[in-house]
N, C-alpha and C positions, 0 to 999 in steps of 0.2 A: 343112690337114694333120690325118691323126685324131693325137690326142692319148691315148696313155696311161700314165696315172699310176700311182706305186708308193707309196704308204704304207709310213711306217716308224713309229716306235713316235711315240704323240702324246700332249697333259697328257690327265690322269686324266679318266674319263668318258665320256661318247659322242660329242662335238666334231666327231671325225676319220670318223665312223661316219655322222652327219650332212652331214657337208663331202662323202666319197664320193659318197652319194644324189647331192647336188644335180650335182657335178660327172658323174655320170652323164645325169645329166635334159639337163644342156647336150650331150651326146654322145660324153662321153669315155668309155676305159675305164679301170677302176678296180680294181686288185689292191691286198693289204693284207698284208706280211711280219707275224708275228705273233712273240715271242720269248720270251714266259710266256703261264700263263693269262689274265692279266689284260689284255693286249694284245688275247688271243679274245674275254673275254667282254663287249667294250665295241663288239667288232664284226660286226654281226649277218647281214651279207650273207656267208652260207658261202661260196659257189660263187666269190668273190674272196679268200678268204683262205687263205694260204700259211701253215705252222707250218715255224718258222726251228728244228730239233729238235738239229742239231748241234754244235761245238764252236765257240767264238768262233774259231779257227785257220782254221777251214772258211769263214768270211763270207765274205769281199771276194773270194774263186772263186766263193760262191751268189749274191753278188752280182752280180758279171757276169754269172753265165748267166743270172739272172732279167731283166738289162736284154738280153739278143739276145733270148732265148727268149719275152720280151715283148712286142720293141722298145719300150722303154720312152723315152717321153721328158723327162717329167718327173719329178721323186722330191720329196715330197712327207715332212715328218719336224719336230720339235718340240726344238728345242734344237739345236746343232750342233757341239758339242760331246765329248756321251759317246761312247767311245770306239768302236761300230756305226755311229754318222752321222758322226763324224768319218772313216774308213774311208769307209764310203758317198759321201762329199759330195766327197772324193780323187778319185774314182773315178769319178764322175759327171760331175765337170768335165772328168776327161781326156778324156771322152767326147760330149763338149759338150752335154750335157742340161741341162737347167733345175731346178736345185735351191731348193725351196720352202721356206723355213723363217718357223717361226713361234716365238714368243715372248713372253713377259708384258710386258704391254707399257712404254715406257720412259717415257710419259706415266700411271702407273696412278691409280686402280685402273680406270676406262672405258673405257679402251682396251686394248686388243694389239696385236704386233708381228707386221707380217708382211713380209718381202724375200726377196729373193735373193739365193742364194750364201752369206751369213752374215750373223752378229748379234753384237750385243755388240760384242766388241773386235774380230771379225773383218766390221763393216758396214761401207757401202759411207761411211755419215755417217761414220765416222773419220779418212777422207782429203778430207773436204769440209769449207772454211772457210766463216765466216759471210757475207764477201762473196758466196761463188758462191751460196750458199741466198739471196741477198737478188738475186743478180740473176734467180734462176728464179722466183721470188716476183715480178718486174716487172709489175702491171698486176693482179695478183693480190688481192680483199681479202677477210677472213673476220673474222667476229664471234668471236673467242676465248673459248670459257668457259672460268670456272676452273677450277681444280684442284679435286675434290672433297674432302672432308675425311676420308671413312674408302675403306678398302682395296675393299671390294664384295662378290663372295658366297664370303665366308671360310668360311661354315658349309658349303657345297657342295662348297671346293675342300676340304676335310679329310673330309669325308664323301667324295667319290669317292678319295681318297686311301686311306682305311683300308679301301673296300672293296676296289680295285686290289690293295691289299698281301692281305687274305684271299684273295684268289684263287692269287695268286703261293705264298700260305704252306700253303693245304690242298688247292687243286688242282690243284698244277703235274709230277705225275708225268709226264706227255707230256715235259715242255721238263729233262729232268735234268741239262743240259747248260748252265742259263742260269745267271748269276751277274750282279747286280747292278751298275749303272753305279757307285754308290757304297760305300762300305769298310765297311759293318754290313750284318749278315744282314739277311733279309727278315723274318725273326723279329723282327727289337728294330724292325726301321722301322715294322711292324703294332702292335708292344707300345708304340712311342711316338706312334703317333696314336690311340691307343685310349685311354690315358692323360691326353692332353691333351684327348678328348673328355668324358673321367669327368670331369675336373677343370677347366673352364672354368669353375662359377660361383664357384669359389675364386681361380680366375687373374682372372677380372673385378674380385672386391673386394681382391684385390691392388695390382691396377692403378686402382683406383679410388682409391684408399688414398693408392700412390705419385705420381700425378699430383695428389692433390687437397693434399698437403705441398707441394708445387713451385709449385701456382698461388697457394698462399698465403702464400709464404715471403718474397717481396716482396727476393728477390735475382737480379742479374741472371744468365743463365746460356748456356749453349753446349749444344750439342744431338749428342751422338753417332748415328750411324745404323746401326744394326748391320744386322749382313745373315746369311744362315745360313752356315755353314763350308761346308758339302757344296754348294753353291748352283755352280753352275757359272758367275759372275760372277765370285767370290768364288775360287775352287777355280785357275781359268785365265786371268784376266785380272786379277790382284793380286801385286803384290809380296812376301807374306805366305804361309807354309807355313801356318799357322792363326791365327785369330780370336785365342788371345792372344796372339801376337805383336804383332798389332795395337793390343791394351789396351794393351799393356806401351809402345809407343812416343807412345798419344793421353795418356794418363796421367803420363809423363815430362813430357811436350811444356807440356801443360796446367800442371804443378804448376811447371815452370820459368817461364814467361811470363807465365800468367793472371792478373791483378789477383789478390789475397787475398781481399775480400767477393766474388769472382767463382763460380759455381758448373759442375760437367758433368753434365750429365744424360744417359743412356745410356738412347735408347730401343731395345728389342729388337726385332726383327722379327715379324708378326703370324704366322707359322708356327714361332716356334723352339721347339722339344720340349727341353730341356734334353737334348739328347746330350752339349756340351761340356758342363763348369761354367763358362760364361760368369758369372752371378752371383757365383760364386765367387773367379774369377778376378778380378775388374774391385774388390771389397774387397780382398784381399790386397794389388792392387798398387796400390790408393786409401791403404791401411796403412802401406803401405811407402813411399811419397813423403809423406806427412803430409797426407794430404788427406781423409782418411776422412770429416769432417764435412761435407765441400762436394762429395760424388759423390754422385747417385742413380741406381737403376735400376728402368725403367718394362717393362713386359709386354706388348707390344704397344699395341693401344687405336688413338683417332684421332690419328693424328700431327697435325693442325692444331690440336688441344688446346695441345699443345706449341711448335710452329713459329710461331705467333704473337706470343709474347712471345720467343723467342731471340734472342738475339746474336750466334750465328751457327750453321752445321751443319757438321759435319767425319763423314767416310766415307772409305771403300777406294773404292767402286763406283757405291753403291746409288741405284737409279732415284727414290728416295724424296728423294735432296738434288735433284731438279728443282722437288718443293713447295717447298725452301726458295729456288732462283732465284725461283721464279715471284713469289716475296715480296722478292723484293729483298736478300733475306738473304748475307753472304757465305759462301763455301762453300769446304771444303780437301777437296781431292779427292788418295788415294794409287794407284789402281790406274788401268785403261785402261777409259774410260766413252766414250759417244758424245758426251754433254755437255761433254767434256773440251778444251773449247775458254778463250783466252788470257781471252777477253772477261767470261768466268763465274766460273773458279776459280781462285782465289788461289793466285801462286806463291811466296809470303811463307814461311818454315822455319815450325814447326809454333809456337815459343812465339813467334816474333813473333806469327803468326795473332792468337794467342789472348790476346794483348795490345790489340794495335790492330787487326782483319780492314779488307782492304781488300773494298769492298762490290762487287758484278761489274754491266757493262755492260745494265741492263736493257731498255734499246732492241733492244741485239744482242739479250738473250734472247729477248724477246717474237718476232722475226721468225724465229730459230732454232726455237720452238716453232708457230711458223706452220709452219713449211718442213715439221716432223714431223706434223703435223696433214694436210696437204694430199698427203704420203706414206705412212709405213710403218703409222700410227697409226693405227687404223681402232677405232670405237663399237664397245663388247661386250665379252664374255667368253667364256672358255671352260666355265666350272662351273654359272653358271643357265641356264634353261630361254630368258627373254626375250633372255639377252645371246647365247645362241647365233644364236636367231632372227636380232638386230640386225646380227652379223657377219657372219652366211649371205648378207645381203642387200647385199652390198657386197664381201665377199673374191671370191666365183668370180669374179664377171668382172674382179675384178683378176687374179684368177691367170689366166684366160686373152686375156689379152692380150698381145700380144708382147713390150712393152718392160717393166719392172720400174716400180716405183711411181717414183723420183726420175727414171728414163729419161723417164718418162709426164709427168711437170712438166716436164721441159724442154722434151720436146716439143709442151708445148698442151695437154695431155689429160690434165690431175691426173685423178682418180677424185670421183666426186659425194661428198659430208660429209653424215652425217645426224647431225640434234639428239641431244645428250647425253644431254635428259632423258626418252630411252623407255625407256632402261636403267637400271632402278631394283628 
């Protein structure tokens, strides 16, 4: 059957621009909705690209006609979430097309995510127990590498970020009609990745600073894992209207239950732009329960710095408490994660946690991390040049094959695993 796909908006850079080619080479055809400049100017094959010029109101009618007027069969888009692919992805299923979503991946920073139909809180892993993942695993065996210790090409994905937003911010008179998945102009989201770019070798001896007190302080401690507000984990799949909400409740929880010589350490996420006053927030309400002397907060950096010596990790979401199963670590999870399974995360109230953590089933984990390895979880990235390469060689013929990655394992035919360490 010919196959063709629709692109909708994808992470920053050329990924989606590259992913078309190939999918063309294999013989499909490939259109591309565009809905700023910055959607254009990442995608170079003109004669597929459509410019999306009119009002969000107008979508999901230009959406339809573009899947008749196409015959579209699959859609192809990067989060699934904001509120155009949430639309789209409605719309596509009623229609029984195949919706391709992709995502950072939930084993990071080596890999990404890629399924169908949804991600996050809306994947297919949410309603699968560890036993079924352990009986599709039957017969199956794979050498696990670690987890690595730093995020990957951070510098790349900020750099294709702040160029995305310059294009959105001086060359988008075409699209006058577009308006941002998230709640700040295009203005302040340029003006804070520019910012954090001026100001990284200050953020480095910041973080170097606040990790190098922690590793010497020779108390035992807890590890917060912060996540971005506007992050669409965080934003639609959490309990919390914002980030201090969250403090305000890890902080109570902590100063009520946590042994005295016990400390928290708050590490930040390696993309947060100071939009909240997170720092701010997390001393005031370190002040305000009496714990001001036994809070820190870390600036990004390698989270395995940290995670090594913890006691345990507490989060909303964040794909980053997977480094601390993988360590055996206990882990308090608040929001709807994939990992969000009996055998991993502790369902102890917050100051028992952080009194006594019960530690999670590391057998299950290991095979649960198996089952994701051998599905959604594919070598690469989106933002370097070698990680694109790595993914290109492994995602199309996953996308074109008929059954989904977890369909594909049960039926005998996971997708081939290539070594971790070409992606460096």
């Amino acid at each position: 059957m010919q196959r063709n796909f629709l692109f909708l908006q994808g992470p920053h850079g050329p990924f989606f621009h590259r992913l078309g080619h190939m999918l063309r080479a294999a013989g499909g055809t490939v259109w591309r909705v565009g809905f700023n400049q910055g959607d254009s100017a990442f995608w170079l094959h003109r004669a597929s690209y459509i410019p999306f010029t009119d009002t969000v109101a107008d979508w999901p009618d230009k959406f339809r006609a573009l899947c008749a007027d196409k015959q579209i069969t699959d859609v192809v888009l990067y989060g699934d979430t904001r509120p155009i692919h949430a639309e789209a992805v409605a719309i596509a299923k009623s229609r029984g097309l195949t919706v391709h979503v992709f995502e950072e991946g939930y084993l990071r920073p080596y890999w990404v995510t890629y399924e169908r139909g949804g991600a996050n809180g809306h994947s297919r892993i949410m309603t699968l127990s560890v036993p079924q993942m352990r009986r599709a695993l039957k017969g199956l065996d794979l050498d696990l590498p670690d987890t690595p210790s730093k995020w990957g090409d951070m510098r790349q994905h900020i750099f294709y970020g702040a160029l995305y937003h310059w294009f959105v911010m001086f060359l988008n008179v075409r699209y006058r009609h577009f308006r941002p998945h998230r709640n700040i102009t295009v203005a302040r989201e340029l003006w804070l990745y520019l910012r954090r770019i001026a100001f990284m070798p200050l953020l480095w001896l910041d973080r170097v600073q606040a990790t190098w007190r922690i590793k010497t302080g020779g108390f035992p401690y807890h590890l917060a894992l912060l996540q971005l507000e506007h992050d669409a984990s965080f934003r639609d799949h959490s309990p919390f209207e914002t980030m201090s909400d969250f403090l305000t409740v890890l902080i109570e929880g902590f100063a009520a239950g946590a042994p005295t010589h016990h400390h928290l350490v708050f590490k930040a996420h390696p993309l947060e732009d100071g939009r909240t006053p997170m720092r701010h927030d997390i001393r005031r309400l370190a002040r305000q329960h009496g714990v001001i002397d036994r809070v820190h907060y870390v600036r990004g950096g390698k989270l395995a710095r940290l995670l090594n010596d913890a006691r345990s990790a507490v989060t909303v979401n964040s794909t980053a408490a997977q480094q601390a199963l993988w360590r055996g670590l206990p882990v308090k999870a608040f929001g709807q994660a994939v990992y969000l399974k009996p055998e991993f995360v502790s369902a102890q109230p917050l100051d028992a946690f952080f009194q006594n953590p019960t530690r999670p089933d590391s057998r299950a984990y290991r095979d649960y991390r198996h089952y994701l390895l051998e599905t959604s979880q594919i070598t690469g990235s989106f933002y370097s040049a070698p990680g694109r390469r790595q993914l290109l060689r492994q995602v199309v013929d996953m996308m074109l094959l008929p059954e989904d990655p977890y369909e594909a394992l049960e039926a005998g035919r996971p997708a081939p695993r290539q070594h971790l360490s070409v992606v460096k």
